[in-house]
PyMOL Python script that loads the backbone (N, CA, C, O; Angstrom):
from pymol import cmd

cmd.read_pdbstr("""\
ATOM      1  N   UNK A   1     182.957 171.736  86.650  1.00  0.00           N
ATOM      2  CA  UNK A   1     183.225 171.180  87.969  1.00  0.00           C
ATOM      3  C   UNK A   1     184.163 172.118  88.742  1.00  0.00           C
ATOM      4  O   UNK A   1     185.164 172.547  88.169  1.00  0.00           O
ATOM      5  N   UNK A   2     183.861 172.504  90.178  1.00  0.00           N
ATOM      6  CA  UNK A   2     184.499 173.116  90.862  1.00  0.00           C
ATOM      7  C   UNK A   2     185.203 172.256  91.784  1.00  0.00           C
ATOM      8  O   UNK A   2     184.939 171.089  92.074  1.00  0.00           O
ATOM      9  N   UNK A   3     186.432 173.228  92.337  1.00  0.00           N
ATOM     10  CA  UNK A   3     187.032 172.288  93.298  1.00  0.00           C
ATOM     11  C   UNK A   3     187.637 172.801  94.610  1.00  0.00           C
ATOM     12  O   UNK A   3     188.586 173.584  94.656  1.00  0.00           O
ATOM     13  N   UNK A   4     187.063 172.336  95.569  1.00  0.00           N
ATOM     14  CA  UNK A   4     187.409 172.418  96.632  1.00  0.00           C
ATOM     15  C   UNK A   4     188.695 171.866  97.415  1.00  0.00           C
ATOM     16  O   UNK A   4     188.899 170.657  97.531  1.00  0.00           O
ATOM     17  N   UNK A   5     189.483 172.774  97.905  1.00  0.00           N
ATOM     18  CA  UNK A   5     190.933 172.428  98.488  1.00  0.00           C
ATOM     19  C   UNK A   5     190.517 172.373 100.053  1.00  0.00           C
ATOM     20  O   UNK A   5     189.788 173.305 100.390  1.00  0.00           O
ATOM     21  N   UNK A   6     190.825 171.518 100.985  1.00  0.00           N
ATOM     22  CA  UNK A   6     190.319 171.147 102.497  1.00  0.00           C
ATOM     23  C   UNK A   6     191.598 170.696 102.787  1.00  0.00           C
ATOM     24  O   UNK A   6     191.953 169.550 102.514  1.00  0.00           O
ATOM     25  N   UNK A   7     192.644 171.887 103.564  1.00  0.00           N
ATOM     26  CA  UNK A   7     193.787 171.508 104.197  1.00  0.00           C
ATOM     27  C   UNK A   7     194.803 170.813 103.077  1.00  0.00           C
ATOM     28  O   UNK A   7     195.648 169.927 103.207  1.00  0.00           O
ATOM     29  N   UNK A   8     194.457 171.427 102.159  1.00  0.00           N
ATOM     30  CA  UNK A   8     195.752 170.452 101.278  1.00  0.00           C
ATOM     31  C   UNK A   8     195.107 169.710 100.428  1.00  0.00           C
ATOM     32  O   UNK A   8     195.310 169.790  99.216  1.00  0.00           O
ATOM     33  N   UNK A   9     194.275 168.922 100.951  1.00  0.00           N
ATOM     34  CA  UNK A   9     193.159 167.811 100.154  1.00  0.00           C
ATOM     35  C   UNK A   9     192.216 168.267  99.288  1.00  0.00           C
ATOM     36  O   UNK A   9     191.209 168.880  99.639  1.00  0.00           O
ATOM     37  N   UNK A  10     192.658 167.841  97.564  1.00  0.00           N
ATOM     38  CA  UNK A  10     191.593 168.522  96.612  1.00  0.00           C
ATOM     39  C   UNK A  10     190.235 167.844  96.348  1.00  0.00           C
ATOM     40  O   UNK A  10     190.201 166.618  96.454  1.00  0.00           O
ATOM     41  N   UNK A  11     189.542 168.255  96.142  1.00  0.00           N
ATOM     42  CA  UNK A  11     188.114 167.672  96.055  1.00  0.00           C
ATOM     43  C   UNK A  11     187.269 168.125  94.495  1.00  0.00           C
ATOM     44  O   UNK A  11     187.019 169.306  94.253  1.00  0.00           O
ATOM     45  N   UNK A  12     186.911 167.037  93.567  1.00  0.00           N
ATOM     46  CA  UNK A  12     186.293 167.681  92.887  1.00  0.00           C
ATOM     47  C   UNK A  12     184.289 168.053  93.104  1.00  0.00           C
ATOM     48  O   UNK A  12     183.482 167.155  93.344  1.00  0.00           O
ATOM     49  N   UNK A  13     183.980 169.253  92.970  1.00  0.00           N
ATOM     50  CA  UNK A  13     182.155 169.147  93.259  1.00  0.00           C
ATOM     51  C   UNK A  13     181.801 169.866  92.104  1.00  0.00           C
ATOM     52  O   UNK A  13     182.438 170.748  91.528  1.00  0.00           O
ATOM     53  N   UNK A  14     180.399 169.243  91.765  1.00  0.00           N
ATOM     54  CA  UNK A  14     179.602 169.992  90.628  1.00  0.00           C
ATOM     55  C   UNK A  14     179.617 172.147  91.222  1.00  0.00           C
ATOM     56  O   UNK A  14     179.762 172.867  92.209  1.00  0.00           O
ATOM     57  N   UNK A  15     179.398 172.187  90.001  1.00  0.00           N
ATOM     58  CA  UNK A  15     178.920 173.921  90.637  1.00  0.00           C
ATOM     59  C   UNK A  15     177.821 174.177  91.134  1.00  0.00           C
ATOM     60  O   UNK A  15     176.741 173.975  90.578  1.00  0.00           O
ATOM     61  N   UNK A  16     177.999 174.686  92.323  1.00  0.00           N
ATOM     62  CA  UNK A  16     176.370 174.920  92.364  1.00  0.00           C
ATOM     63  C   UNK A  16     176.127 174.492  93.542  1.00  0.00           C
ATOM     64  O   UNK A  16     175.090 174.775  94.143  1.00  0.00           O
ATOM     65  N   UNK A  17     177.578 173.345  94.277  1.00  0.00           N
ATOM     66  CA  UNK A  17     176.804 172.707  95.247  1.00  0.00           C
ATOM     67  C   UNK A  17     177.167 172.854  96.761  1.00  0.00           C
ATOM     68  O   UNK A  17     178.364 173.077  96.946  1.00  0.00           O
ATOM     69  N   UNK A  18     176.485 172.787  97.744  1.00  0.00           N
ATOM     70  CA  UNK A  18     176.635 173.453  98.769  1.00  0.00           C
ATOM     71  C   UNK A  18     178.028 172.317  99.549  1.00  0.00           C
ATOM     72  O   UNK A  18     178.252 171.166  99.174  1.00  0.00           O
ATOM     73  N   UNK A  19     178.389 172.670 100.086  1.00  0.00           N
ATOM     74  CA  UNK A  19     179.923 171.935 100.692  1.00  0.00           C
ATOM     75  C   UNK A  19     180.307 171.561 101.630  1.00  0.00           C
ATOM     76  O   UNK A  19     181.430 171.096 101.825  1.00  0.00           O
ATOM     77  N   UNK A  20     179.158 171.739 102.643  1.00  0.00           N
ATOM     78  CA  UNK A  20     178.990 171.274 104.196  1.00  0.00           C
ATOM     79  C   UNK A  20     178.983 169.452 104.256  1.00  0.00           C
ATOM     80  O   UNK A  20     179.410 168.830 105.228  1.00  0.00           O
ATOM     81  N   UNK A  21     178.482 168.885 103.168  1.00  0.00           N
ATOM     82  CA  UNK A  21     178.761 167.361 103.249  1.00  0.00           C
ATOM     83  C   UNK A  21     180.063 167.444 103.674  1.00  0.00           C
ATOM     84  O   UNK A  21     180.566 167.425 104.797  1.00  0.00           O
ATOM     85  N   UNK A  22     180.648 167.569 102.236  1.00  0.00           N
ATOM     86  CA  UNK A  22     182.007 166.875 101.895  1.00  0.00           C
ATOM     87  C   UNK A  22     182.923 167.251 102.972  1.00  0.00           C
ATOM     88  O   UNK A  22     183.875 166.529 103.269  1.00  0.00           O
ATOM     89  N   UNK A  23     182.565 168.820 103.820  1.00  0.00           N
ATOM     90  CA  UNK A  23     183.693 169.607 104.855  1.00  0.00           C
ATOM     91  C   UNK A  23     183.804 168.547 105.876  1.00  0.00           C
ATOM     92  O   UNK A  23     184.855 168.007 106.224  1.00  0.00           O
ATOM     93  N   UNK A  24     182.449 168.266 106.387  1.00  0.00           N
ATOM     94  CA  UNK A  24     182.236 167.391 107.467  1.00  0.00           C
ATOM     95  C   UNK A  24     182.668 165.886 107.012  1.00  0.00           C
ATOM     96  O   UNK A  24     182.854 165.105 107.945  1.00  0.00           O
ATOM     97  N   UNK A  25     182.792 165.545 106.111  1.00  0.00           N
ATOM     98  CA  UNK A  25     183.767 164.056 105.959  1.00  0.00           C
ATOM     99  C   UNK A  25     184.437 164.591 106.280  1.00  0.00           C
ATOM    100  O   UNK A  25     184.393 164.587 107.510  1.00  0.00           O
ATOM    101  N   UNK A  26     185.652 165.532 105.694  1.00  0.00           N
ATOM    102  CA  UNK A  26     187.017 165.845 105.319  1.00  0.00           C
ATOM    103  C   UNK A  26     187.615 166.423 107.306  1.00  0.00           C
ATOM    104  O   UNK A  26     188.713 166.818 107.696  1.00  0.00           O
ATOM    105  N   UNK A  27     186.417 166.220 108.005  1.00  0.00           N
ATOM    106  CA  UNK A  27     186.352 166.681 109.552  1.00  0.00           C
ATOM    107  C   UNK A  27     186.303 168.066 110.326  1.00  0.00           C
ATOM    108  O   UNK A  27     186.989 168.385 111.297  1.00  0.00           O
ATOM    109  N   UNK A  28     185.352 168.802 109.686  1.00  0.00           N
ATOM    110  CA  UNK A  28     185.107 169.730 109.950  1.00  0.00           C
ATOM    111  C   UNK A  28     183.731 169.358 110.994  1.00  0.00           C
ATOM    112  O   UNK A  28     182.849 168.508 110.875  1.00  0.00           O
ATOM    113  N   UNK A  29     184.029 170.559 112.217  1.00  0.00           N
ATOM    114  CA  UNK A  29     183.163 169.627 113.287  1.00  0.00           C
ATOM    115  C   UNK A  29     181.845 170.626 112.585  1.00  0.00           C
ATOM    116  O   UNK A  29     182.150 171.668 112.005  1.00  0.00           O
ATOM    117  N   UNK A  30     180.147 170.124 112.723  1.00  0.00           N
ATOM    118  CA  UNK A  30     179.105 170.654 112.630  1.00  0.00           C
ATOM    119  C   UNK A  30     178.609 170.254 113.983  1.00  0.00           C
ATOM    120  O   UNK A  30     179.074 169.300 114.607  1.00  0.00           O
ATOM    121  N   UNK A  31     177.440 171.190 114.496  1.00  0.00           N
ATOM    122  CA  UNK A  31     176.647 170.536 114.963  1.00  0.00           C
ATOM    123  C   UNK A  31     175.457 171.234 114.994  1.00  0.00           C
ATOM    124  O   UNK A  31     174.822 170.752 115.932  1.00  0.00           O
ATOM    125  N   UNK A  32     174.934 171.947 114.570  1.00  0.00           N
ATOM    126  CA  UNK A  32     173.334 172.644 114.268  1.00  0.00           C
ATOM    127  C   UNK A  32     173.027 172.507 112.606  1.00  0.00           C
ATOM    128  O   UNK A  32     171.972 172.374 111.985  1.00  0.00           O
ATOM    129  N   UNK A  33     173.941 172.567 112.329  1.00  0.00           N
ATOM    130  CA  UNK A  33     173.487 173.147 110.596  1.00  0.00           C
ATOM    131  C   UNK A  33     172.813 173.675 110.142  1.00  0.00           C
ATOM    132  O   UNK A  33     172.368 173.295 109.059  1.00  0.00           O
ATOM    133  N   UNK A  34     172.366 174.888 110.770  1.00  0.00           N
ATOM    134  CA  UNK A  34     171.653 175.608 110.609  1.00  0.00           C
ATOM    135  C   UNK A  34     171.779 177.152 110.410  1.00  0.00           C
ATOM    136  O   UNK A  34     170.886 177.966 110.174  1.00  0.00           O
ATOM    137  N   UNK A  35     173.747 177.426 110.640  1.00  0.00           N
ATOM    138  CA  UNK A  35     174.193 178.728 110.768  1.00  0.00           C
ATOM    139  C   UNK A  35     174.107 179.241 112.160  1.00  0.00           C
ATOM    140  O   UNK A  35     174.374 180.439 112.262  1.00  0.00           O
ATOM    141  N   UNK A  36     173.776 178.574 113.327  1.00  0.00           N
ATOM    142  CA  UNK A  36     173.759 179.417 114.523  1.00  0.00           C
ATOM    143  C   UNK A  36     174.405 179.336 115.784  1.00  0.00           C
ATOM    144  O   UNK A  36     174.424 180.053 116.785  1.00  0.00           O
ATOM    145  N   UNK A  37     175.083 177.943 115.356  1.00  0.00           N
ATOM    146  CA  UNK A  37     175.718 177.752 116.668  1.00  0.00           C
ATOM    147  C   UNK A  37     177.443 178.156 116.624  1.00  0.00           C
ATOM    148  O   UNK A  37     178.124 178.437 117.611  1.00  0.00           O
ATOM    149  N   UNK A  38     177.966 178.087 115.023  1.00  0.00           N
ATOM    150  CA  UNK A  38     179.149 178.873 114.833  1.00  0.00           C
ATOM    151  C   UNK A  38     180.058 177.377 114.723  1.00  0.00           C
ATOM    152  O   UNK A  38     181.157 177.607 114.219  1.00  0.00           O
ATOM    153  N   UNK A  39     179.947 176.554 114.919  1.00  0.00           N
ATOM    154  CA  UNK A  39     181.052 175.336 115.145  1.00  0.00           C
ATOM    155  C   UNK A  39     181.664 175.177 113.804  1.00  0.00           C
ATOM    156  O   UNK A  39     182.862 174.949 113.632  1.00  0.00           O
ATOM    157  N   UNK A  40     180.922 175.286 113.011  1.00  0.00           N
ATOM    158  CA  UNK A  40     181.780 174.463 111.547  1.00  0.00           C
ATOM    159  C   UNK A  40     182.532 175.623 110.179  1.00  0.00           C
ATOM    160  O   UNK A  40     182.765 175.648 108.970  1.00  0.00           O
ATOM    161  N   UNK A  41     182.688 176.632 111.701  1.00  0.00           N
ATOM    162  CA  UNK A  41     183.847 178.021 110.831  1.00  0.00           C
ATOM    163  C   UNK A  41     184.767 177.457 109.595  1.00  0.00           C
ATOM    164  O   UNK A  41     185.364 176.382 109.646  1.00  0.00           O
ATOM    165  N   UNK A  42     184.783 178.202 108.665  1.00  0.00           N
ATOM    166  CA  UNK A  42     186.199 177.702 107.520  1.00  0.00           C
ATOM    167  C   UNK A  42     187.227 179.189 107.816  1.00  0.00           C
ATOM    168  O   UNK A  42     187.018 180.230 108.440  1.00  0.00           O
ATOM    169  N   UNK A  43     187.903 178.886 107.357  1.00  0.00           N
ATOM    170  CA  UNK A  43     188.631 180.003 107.174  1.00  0.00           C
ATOM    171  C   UNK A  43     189.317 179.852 105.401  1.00  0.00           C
ATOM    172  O   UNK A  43     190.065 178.961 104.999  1.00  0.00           O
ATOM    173  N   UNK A  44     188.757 181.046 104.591  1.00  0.00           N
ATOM    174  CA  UNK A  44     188.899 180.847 103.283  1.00  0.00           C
ATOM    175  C   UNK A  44     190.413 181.416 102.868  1.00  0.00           C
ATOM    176  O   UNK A  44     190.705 182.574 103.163  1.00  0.00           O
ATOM    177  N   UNK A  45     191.028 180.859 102.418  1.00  0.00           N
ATOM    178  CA  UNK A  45     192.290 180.807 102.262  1.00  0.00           C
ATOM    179  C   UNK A  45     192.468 181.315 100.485  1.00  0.00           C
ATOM    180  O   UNK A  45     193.441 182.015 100.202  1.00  0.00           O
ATOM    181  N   UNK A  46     191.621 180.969  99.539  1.00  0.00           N
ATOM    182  CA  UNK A  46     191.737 181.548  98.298  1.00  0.00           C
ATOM    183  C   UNK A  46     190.464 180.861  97.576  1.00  0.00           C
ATOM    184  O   UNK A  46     190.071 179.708  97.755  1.00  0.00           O
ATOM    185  N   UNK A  47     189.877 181.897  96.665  1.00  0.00           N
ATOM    186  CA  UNK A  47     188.373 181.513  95.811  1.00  0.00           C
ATOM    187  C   UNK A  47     187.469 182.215  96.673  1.00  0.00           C
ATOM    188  O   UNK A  47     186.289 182.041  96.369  1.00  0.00           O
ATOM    189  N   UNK A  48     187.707 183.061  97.798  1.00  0.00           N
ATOM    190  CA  UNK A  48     186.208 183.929  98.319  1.00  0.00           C
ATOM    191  C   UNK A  48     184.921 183.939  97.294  1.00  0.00           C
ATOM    192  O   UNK A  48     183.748 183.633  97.507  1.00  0.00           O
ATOM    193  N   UNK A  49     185.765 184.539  95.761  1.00  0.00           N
ATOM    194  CA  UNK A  49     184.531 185.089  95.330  1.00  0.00           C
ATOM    195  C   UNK A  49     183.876 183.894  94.766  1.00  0.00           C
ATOM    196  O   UNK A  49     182.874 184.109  94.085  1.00  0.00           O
ATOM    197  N   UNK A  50     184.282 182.606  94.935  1.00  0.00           N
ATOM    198  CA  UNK A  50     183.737 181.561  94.015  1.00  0.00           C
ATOM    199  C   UNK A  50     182.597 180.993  94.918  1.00  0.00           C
ATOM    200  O   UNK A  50     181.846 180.118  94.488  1.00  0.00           O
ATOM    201  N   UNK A  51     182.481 181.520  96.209  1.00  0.00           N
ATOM    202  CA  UNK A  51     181.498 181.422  97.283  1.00  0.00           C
ATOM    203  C   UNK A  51     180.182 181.773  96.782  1.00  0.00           C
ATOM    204  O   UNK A  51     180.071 182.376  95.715  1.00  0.00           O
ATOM    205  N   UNK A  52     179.052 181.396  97.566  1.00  0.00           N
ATOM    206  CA  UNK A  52     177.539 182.092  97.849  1.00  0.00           C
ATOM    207  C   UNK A  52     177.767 183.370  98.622  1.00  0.00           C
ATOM    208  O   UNK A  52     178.482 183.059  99.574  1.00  0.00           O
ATOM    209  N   UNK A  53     177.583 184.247  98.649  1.00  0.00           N
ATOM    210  CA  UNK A  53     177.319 185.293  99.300  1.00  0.00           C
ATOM    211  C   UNK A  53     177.326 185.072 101.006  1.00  0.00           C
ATOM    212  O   UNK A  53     176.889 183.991 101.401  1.00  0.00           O
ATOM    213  N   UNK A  54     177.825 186.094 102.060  1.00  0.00           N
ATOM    214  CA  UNK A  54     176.872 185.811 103.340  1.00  0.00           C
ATOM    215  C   UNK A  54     175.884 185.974 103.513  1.00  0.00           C
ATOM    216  O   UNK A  54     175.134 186.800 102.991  1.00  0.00           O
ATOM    217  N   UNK A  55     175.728 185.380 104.117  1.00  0.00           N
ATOM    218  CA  UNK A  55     174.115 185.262 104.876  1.00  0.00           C
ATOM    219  C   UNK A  55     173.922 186.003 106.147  1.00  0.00           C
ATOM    220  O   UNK A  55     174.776 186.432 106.923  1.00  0.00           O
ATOM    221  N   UNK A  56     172.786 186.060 106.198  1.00  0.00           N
ATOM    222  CA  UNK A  56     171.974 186.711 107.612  1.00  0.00           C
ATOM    223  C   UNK A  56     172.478 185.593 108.664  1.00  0.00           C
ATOM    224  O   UNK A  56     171.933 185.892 109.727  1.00  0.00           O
ATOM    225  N   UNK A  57     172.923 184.945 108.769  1.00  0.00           N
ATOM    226  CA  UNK A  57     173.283 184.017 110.157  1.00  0.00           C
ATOM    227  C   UNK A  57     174.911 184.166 110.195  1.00  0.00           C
ATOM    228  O   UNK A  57     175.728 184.158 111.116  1.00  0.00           O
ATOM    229  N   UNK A  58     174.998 184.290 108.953  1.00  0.00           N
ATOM    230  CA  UNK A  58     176.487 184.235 109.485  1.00  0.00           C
ATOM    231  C   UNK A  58     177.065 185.980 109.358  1.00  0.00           C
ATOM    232  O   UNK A  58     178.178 186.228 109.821  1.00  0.00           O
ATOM    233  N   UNK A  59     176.559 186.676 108.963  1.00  0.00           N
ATOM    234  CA  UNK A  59     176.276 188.425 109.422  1.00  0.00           C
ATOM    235  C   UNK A  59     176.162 188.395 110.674  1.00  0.00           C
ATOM    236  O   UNK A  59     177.241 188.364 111.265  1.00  0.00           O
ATOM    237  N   UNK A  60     174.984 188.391 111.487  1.00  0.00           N
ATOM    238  CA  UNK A  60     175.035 187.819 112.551  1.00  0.00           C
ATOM    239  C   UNK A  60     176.061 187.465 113.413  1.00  0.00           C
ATOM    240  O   UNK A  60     176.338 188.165 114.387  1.00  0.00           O
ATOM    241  N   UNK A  61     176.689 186.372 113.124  1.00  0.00           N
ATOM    242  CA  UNK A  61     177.749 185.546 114.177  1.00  0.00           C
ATOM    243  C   UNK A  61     179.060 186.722 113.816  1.00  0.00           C
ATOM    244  O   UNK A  61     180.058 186.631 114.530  1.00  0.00           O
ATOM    245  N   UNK A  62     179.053 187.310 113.222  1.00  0.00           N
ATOM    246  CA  UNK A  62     180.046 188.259 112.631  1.00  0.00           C
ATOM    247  C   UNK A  62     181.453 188.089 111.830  1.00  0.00           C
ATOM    248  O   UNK A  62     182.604 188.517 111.913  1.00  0.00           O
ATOM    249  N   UNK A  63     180.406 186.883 110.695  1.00  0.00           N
ATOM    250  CA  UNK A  63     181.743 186.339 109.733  1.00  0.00           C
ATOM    251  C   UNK A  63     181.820 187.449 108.637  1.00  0.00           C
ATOM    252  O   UNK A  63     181.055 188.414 108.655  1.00  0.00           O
ATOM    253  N   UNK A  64     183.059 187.217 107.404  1.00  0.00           N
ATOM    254  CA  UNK A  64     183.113 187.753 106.580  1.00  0.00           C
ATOM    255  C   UNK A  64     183.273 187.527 105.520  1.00  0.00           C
ATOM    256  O   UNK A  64     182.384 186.724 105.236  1.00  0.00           O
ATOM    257  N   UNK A  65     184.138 187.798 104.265  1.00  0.00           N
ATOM    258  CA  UNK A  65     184.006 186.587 103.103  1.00  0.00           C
ATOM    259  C   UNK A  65     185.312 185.701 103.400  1.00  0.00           C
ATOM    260  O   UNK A  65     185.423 185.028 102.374  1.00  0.00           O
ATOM    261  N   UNK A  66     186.223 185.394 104.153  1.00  0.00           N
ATOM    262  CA  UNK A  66     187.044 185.228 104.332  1.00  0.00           C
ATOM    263  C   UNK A  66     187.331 184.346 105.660  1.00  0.00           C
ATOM    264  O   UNK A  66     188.374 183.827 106.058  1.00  0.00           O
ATOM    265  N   UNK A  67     185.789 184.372 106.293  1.00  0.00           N
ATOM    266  CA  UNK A  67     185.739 183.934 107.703  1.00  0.00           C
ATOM    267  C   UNK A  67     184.390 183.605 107.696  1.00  0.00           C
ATOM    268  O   UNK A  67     183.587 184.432 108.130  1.00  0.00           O
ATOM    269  N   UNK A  68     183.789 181.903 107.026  1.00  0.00           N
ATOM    270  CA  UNK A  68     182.726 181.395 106.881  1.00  0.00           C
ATOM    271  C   UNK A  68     181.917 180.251 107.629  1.00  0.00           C
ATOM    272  O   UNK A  68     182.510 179.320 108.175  1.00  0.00           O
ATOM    273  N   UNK A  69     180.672 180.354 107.627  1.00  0.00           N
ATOM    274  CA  UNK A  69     180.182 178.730 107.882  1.00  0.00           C
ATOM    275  C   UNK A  69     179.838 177.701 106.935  1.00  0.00           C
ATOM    276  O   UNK A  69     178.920 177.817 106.123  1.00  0.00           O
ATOM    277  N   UNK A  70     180.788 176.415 107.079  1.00  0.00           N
ATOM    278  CA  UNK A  70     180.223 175.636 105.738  1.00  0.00           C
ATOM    279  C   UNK A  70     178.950 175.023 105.248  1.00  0.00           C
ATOM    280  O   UNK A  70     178.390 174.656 104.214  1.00  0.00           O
ATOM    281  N   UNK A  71     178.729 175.142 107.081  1.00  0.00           N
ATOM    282  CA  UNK A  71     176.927 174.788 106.653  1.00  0.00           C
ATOM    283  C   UNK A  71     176.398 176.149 105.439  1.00  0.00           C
ATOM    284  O   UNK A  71     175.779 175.625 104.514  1.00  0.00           O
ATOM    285  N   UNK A  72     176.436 176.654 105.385  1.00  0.00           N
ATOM    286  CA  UNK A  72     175.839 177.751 104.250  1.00  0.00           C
ATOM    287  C   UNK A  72     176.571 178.131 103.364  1.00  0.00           C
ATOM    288  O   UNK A  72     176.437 179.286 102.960  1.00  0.00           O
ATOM    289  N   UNK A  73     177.422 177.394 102.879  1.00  0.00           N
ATOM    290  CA  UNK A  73     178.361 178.052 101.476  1.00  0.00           C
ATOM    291  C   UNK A  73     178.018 176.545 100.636  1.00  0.00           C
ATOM    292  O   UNK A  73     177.946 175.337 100.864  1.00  0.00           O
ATOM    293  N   UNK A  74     177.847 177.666  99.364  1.00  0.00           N
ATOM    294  CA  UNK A  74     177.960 177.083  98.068  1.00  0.00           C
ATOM    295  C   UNK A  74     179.281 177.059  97.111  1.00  0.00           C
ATOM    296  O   UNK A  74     180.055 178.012  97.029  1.00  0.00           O
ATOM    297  N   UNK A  75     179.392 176.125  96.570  1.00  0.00           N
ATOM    298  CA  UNK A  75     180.518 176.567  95.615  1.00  0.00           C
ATOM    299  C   UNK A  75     179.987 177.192  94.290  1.00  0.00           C
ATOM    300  O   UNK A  75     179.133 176.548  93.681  1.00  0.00           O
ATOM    301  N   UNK A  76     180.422 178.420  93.769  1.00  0.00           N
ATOM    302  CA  UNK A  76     179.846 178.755  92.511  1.00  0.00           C
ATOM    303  C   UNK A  76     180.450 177.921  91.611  1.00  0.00           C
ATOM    304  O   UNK A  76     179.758 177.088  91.025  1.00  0.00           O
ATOM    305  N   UNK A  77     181.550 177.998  91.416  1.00  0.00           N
ATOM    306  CA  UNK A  77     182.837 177.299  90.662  1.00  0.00           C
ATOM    307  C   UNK A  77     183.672 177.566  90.772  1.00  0.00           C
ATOM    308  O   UNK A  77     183.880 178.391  91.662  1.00  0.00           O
ATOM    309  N   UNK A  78     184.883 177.041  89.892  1.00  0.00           N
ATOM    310  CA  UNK A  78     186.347 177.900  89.905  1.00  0.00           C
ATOM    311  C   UNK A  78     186.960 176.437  91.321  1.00  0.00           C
ATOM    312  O   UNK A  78     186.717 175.258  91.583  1.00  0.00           O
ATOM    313  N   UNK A  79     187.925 177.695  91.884  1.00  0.00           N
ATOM    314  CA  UNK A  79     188.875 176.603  93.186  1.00  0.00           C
ATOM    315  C   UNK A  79     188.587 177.747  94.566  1.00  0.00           C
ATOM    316  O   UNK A  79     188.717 178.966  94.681  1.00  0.00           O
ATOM    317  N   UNK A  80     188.275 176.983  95.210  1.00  0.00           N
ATOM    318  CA  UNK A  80     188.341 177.589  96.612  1.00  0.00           C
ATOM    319  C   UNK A  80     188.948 176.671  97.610  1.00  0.00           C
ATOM    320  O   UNK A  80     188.702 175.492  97.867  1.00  0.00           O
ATOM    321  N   UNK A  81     190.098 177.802  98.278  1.00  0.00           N
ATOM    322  CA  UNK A  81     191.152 176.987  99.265  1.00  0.00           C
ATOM    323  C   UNK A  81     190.660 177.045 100.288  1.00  0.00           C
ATOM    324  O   UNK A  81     190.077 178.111 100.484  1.00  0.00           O
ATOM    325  N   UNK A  82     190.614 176.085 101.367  1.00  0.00           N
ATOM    326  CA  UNK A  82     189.957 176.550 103.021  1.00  0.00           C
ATOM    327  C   UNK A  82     190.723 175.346 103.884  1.00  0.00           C
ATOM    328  O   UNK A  82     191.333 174.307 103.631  1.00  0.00           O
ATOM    329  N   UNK A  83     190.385 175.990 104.866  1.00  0.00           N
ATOM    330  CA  UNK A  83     191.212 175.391 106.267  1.00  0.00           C
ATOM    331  C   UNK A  83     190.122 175.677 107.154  1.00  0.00           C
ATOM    332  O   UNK A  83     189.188 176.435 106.896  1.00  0.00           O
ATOM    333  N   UNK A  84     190.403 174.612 108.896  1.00  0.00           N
ATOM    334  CA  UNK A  84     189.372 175.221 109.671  1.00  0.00           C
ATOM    335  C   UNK A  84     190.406 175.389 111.209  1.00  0.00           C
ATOM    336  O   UNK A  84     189.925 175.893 112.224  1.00  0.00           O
TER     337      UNK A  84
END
""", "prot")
cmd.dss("prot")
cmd.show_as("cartoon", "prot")
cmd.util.cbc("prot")
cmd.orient("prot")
């Protein structure tokens, strides 16, 4: 089980699983989910590498590993810290 930190707030998630639900409870605004409109930025604070890789949309919008969209991140495992 991996775990996600959201502003302070720990979260436990299976590995593997993508994290845009839980961001958007925790109030992270979405509104395309699709990677293109840019709204639901994280800013990764610690665990980059426990991420999915970027993507072509968020290449694109000109994020980095450090500067993500939650619509498209996975958690591999491990702890990843984020803020938005």
């Amino acid at each position: 089980m991996a775990k996600l930190i959201i502003d302070g707030v720990e979260h436990t998630i299976i590995d593997g699983s993508r994290i845009d639900e839980l961001c958007e409870k925790q109030g992270i605004p979405f509104s395309c989910n699709s990677g293109v409109c840019g709204t639901c930025q994280i800013e990764i604070l610690e665990g980059a590498e426990n991420l999915s890789g970027l993507n072509d949309e968020e290449r694109d919008l000109g994020m980095d590993p450090h500067n993500r969209l939650s619509c498209q991140c996975s958690i591999k495992g491990g702890v990843v810290k984020i803020t938005y």
